[in-house]
C-alpha positions as CSV (number, residue, x, y, z in Angstrom):
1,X,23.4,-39.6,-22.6
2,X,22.4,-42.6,-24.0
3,X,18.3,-41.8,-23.6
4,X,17.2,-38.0,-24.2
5,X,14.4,-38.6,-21.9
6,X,12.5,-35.4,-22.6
7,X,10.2,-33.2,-20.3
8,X,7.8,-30.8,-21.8
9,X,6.9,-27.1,-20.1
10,X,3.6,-26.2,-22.0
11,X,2.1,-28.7,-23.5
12,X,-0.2,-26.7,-25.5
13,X,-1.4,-26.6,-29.1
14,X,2.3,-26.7,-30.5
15,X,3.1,-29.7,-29.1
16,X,-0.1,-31.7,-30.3
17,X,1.1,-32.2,-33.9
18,X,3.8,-30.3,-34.6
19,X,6.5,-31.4,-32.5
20,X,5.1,-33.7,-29.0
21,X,4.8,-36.7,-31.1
22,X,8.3,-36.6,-33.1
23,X,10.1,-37.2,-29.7
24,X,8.9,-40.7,-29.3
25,X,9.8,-41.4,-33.1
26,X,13.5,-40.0,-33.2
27,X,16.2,-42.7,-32.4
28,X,17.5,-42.0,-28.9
29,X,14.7,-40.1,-27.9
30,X,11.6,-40.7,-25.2
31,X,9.0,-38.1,-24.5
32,X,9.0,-39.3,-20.0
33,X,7.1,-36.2,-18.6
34,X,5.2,-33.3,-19.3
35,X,4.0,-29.9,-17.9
36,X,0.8,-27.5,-17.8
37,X,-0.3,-24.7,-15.4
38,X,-3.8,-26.0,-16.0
39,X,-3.7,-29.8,-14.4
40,X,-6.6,-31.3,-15.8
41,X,-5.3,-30.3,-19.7
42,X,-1.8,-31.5,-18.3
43,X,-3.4,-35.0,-17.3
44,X,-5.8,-35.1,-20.7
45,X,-1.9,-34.6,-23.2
46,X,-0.3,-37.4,-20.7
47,X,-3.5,-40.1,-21.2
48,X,-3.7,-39.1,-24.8
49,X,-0.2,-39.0,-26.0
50,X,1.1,-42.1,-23.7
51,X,3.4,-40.2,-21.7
52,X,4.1,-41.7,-18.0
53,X,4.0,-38.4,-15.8
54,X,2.4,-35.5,-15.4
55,X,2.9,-31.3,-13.7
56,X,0.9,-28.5,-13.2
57,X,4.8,-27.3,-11.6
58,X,7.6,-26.6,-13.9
59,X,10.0,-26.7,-11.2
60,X,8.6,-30.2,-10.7
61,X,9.1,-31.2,-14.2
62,X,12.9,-29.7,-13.8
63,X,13.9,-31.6,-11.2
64,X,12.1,-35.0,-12.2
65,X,15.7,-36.8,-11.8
66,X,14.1,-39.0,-15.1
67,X,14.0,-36.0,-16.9
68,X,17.6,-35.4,-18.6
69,X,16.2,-32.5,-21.5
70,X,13.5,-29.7,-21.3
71,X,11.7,-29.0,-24.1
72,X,9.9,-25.5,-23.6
73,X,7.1,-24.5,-25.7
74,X,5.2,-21.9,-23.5
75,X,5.0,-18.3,-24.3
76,X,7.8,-16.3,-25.5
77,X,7.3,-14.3,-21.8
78,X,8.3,-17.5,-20.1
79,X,11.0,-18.5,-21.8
80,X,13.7,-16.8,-20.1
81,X,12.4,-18.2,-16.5
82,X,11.9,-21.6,-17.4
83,X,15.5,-21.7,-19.8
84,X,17.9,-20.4,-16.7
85,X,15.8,-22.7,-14.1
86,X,16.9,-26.1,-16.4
87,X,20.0,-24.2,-17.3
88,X,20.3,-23.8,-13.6
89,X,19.3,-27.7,-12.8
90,X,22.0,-28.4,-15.1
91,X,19.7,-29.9,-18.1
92,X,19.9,-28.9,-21.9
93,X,17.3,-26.9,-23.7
94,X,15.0,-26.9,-26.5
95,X,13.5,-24.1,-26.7
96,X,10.9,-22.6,-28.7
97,X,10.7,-19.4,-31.0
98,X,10.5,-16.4,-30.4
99,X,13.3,-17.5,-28.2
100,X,12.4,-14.6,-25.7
101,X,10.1,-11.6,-25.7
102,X,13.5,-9.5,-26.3
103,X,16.9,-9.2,-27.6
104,X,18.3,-8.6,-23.8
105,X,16.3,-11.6,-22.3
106,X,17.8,-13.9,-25.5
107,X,21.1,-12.8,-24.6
108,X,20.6,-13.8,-20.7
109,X,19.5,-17.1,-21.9
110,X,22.1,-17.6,-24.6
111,X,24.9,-16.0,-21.4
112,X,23.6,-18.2,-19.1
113,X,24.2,-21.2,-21.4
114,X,27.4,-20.6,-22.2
115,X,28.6,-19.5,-18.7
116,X,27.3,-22.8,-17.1
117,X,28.5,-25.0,-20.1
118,X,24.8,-26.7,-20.9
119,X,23.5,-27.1,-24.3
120,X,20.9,-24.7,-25.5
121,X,18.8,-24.7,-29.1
122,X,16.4,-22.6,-30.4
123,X,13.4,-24.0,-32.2
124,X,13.8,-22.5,-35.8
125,X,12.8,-26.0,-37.3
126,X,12.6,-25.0,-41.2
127,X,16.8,-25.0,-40.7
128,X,16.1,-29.0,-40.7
129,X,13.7,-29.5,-43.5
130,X,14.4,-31.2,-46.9
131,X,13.3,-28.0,-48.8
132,X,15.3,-25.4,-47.2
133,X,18.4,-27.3,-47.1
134,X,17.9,-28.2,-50.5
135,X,18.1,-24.1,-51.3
136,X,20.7,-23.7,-48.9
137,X,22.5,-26.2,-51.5
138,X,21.3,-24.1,-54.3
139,X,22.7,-20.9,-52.8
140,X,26.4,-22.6,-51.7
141,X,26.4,-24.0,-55.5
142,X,25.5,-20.8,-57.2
143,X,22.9,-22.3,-59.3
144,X,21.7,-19.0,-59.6
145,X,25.1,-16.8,-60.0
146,X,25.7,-14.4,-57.2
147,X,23.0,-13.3,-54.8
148,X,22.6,-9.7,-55.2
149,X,19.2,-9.3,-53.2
150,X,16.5,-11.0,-51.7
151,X,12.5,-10.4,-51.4
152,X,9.9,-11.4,-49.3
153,X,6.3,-10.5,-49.4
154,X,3.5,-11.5,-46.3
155,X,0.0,-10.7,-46.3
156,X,-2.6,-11.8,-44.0
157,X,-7.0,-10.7,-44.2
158,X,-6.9,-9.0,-40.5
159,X,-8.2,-11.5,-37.5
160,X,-11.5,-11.2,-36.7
161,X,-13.2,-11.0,-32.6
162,X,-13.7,-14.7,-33.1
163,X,-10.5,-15.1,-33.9
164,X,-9.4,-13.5,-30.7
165,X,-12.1,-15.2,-28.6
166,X,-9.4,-18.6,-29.1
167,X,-6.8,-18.4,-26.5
168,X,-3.9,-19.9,-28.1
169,X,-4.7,-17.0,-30.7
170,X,-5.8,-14.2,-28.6
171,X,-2.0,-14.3,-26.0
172,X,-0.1,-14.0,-29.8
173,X,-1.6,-10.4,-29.7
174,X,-0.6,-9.4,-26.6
175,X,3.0,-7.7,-26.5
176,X,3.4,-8.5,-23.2
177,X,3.2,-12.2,-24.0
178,X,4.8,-12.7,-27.4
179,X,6.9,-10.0,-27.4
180,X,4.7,-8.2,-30.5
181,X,1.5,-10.1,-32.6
182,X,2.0,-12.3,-35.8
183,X,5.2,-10.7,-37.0
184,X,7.0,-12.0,-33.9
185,X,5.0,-15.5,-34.7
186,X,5.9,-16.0,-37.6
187,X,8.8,-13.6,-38.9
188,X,11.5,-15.3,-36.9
189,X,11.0,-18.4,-39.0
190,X,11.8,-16.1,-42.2
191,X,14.5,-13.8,-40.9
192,X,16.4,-17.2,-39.2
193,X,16.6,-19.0,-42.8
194,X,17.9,-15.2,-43.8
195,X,20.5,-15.7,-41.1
196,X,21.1,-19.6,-41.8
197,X,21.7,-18.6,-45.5
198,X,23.6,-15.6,-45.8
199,X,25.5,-14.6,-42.2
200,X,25.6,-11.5,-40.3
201,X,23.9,-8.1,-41.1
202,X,26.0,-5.5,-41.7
203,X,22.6,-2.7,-41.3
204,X,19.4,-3.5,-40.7
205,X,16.0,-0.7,-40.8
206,X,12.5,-0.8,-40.4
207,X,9.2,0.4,-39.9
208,X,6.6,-1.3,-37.7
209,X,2.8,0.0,-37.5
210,X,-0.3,-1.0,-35.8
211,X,-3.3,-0.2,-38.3
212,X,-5.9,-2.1,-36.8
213,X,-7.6,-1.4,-33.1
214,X,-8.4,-5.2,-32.6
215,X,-5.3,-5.8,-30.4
216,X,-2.6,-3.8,-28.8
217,X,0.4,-5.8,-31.0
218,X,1.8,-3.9,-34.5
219,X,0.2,-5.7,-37.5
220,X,2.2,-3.9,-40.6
221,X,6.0,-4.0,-40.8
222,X,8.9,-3.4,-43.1
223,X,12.4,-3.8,-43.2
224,X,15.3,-3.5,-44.8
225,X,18.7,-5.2,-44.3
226,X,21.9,-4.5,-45.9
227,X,24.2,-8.0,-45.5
228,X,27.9,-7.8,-44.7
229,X,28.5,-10.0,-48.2
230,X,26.8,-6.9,-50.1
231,X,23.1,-8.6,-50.3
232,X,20.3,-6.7,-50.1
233,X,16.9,-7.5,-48.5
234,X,13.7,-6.2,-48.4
235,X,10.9,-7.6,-46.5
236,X,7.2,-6.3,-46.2
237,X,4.7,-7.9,-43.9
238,X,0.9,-7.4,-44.0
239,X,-2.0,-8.3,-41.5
240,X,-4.5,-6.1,-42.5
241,X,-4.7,-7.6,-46.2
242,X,-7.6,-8.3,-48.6
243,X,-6.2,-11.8,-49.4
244,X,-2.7,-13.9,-48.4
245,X,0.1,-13.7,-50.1
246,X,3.4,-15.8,-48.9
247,X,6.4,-15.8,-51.8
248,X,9.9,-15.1,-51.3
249,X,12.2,-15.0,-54.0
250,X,16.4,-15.2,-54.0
251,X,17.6,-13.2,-56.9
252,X,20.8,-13.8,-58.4
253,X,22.6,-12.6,-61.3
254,X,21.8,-15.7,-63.2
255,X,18.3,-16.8,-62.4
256,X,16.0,-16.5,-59.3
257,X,14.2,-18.9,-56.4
258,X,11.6,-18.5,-55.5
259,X,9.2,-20.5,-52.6
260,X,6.7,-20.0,-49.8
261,X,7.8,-20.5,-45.7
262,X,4.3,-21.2,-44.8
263,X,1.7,-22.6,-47.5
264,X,4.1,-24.5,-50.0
265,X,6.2,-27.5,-50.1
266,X,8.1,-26.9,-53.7
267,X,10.9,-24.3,-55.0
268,X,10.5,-23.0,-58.3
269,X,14.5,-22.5,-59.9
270,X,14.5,-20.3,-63.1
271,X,18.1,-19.9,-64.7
272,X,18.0,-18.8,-68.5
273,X,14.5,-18.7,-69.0
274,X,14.2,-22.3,-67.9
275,X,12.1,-23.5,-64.8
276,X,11.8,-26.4,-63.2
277,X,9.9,-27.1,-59.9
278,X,11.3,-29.0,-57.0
279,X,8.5,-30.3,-54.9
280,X,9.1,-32.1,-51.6
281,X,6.6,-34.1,-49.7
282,X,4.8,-32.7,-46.6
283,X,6.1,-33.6,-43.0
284,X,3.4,-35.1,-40.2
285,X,5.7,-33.7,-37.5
286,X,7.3,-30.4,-38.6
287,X,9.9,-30.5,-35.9
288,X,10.8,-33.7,-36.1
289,X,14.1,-33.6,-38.6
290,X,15.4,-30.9,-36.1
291,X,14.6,-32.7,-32.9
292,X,16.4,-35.7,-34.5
293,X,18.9,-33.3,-35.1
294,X,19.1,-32.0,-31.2
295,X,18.9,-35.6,-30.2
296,X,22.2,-36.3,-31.7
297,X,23.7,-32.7,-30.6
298,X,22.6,-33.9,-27.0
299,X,23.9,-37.0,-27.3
300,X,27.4,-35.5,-28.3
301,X,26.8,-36.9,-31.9
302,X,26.6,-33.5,-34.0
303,X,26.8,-30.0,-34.1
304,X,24.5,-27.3,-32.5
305,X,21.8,-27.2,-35.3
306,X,21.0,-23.8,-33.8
307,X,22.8,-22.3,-30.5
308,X,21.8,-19.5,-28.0
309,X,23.3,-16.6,-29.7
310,X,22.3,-17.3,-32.6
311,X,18.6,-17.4,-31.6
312,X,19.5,-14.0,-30.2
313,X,20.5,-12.8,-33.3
314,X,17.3,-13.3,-34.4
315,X,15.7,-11.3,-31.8
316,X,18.2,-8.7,-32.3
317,X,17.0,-8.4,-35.8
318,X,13.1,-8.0,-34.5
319,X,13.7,-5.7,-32.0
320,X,15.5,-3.1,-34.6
321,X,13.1,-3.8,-37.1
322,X,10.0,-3.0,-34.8
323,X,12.5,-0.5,-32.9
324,X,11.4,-2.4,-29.7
């Protein structure tokens, strides 16, 4: 392909900021078409964002012979459909995260791929950014000796009914939609960069609650996993919390890192009772390092920056966590 003419399914809230824009900035890359159930909203992204077409059909958008990649960034409960339907209409996927409501529907997308030879990636965007690559170099290096274990601690204060009265807040709680509330928002960011860093899981535990009667989705979880180099995590996620807390820290046996995934932009590196503080500056388009990156994969100019089964692997890890 010498153009990744892109088509989006969703264009909701996601794509205003986060990741629509980036695919008219990255080299290679045009943003040609785009696709929402609600026609009017559909119209209203087009005019505002400068993009030449417009759906209230996905199937449309699929077959829109200028349309060479699908981007899809609806609901995890779509995801499947939508994937196997490009898949199917032989066109490569971005897709978001959660990449499915399931492990067994992430598998069928990830099978799917593979069996018709089309290029699939999952959305887990952080894999891209300056700051965790910079750990990931950290880690490789053994700045801080071996890595014997790993903590992460994530509080939420508990939505309120306004909160739920917004509709690209109120589907997130619906287990029938995402799959299972703000852990399966916002953990598979965390438990990817686990992944990216430190390979397969040799045991994995968990428990997963729902404390609060607001919504039907579990709002306190734990977990535990056992990696097959020896590493130790342990993971603890709140949403039911007096105030936030977001800090994870990479313990090894000379020194510690420590960072936050969602409301920070530095590392803190402590060997021998020295610190020093690695900040990194704040991206307008937080998915615009990895679409670059699926740009090029796409283009047959780099590796998979995150494939099918790997994205599964992630769900896998949910779904025994939460015992889903």
């Amino acid at each position: 392909m010498n153009t990744i003419n892109w088509g989006i399914i969703g264009c909701g809230d996601v794509t205003e900021l986060k990741s629509g824009p980036a695919f008219n900035k990255v080299p290679g890359s045009a943003l040609v078409a785009v696709m929402r159930r609600n026609a009017e909203k559909a119209a209203s992204y087009a005019r505002r964002h400068n993009v030449p077409r417009w759906y209230s059909d996905a199937g449309q958008l699929i077959n829109d012979p200028g349309v060479n990649a699908i981007y899809i960034a609806t609901p995890p409960s779509s995801h499947e459909e939508y994937t196997i339907a490009a898949i199917n209409a032989g066109k490569p996927v971005y897709v978001e995260k959660p990449m499915a409501l399931n492990y067994e529907a992430a598998k069928r997308m990830a099978d799917a791929a593979k069996e018709k030879n089309i290029k699939l990636v999952v959305a887990h965007y952080r894999r891209e950014w300056p700051m965790f690559k910079k750990i990931k170099d950290l880690v490789n290096s053994s700045a801080i000796g071996k890595i014997t274990g790993v903590i992460l601690l994530f509080n939420r204060p508990p939505l309120t009914a306004t909160d739920l009265s917004v509709e690209k807040t109120a589907w997130r709680m619906d287990p029938q939609i995402s799959g299972g509330g703000l852990f399966h928002d916002l953990a598979p960011h965390q438990l990817d960069i686990l992944y990216w860093l430190f390979g397969n899981a040799k045991k994995i535990s968990g428990i997963s609650s729902r404390q609060n009667d607001l919504y039907a989705a579990d709002d306190t979880v734990t977990a535990d996993i056992l990696f097959e180099n020896g590493m130790a995590f342990n993971g603890a996620w709140c949403f039911n919390a007096g105030e936030s807390t977001d800090h994870c820290e990479i313990i090894g046996m000379e020194g510690k890192i420590s960072f936050s995934f969602f409301s920070g932009n530095s590392i803190r590196l402590t060997v021998k009772d020295q610190t020093i503080i690695l900040d990194f500056e704040p991206l307008q388009h937080v998915q615009q390092p990895m679409i670059g990156k699926v740009v090029q994969y796409f283009s047959g100019n780099a590796s998979n920056p995150c494939s099918g089964s790997e994205g599964a692997e992630a769900m896998r890890w949910m779904d025994t966590i939460t015992k889903k």
